[in-house]
N, C-alpha and C positions, 0 to 999 in steps of 0.2 A: 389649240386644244388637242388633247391628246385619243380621242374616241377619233380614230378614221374612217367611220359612217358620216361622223357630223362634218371632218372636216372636207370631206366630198361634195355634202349639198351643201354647204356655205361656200365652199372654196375661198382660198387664200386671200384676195383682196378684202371680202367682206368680213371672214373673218380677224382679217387685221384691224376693220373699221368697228369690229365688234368688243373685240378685246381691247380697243382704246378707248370709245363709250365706260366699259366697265373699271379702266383705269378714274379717269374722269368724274365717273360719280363715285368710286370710292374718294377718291383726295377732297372731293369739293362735298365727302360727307352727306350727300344726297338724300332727303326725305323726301316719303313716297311721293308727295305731290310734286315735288323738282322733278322725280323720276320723270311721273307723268307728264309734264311739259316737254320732257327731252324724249320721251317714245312715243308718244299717241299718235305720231304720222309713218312709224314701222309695222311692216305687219307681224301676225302674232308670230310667225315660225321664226323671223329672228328675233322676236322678242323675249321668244322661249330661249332661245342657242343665247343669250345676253345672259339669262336667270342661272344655264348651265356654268358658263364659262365664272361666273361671280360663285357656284357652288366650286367650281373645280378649282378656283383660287382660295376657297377656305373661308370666303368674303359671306360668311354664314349669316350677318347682319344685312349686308347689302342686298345679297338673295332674298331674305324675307320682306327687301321693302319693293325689290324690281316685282316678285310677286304680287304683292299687294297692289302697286301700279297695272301690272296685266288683271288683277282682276277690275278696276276702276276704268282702264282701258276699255275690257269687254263689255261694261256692266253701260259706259256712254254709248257705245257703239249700237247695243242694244235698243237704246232710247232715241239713237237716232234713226236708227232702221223702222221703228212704232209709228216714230212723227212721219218717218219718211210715208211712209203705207196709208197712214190716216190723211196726208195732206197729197197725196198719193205723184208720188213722186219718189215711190221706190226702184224703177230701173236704172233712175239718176245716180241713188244713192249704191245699188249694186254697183253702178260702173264700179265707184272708187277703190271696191274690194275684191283682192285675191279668193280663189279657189280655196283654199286653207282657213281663209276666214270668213268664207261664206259657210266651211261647213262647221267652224267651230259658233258661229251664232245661231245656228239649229240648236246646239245643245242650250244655249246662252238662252234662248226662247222656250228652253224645256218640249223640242219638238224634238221627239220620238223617231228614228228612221223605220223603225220593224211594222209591218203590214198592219197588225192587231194590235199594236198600239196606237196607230193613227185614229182607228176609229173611234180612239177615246180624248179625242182633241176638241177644241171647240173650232166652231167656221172660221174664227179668225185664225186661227192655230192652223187651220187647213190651208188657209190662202196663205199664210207663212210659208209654211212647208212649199205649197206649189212655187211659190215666187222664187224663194232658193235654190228650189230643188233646178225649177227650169234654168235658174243662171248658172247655175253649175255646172249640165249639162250644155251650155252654149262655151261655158271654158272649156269644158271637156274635148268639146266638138274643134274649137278652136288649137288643144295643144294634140289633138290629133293633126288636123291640117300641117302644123307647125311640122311635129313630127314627122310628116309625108314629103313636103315640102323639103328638108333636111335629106329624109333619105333620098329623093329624087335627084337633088345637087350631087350627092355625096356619089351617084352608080356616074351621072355624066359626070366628073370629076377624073373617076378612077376607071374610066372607058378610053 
């Protein structure tokens, strides 16, 4: 990919694994639902960097159906995060999701992050919001540690 922001947070392997995905469902002509059987266990931030790389090859076709897949993606994800809460067995289901896609299923729930918009949520809408918001902040907490953790190796390293 030619954006050297993206190809930073992808880095080179995955980007290689990405641009060969998008080779593959172009040649085998890919309809959204094929999409979706070949992405629904990536999460959304490479699945977005897939939708680019198919823009930035021209593959105007194939972008419009990998989109369509990311929205059916989010839309089951959604449905499962519901059942997960109702049958309540939602920190099972948090485990399985990244930070990026815990906060793109806030939006996917139509939950509000701004202070005076919450208060126009319903209770469920409110235990939404907490249940995310607290695993988010437990990645948070956790890619701090990591971060610390790193910098601590890195001073005895270079001591």
């Amino acid at each position: 990919m030619k954006n050297k922001v993206v190809n930073k947070l992808f880095g080179k392997e995955l980007l290689q694994a990405m641009n060969e995905l998008v080779k593959q469902l172009k040649t085998m002509n890919a309809d959204t639902h094929e999409i979706v059987k070949e992405m629904k266990y990536i999460n959304e931030s490479v699945r977005v960097g897939i939708y680019l790389i198919a823009l930035e090859k021209d593959y105007d076709d194939l972008a419009v159906r990998i989109n369509r897949a990311n929205g059916i993606i989010n839309q089951e994800r959604k449905e499962k995060f519901i059942k997960a809460y109702h049958e309540k067995q939602v920190d099972k289901f948090m485990a399985t999701l990244g930070k990026a896609d815990k906060i793109s299923l806030m939006s996917d729930l139509e939950i509000d992050v701004d202070v005076m918009e919450r208060t126009k949520l319903s209770k469920e809408q409110r235990d939404y919001y907490r249940i995310i918001s607290n695993s988010i902040m437990l990645d948070q907490e956790e890619d701090n540690r990591d971060g610390l953790d790193q910098f601590i190796k890195h001073k005895k390293e270079t001591e």
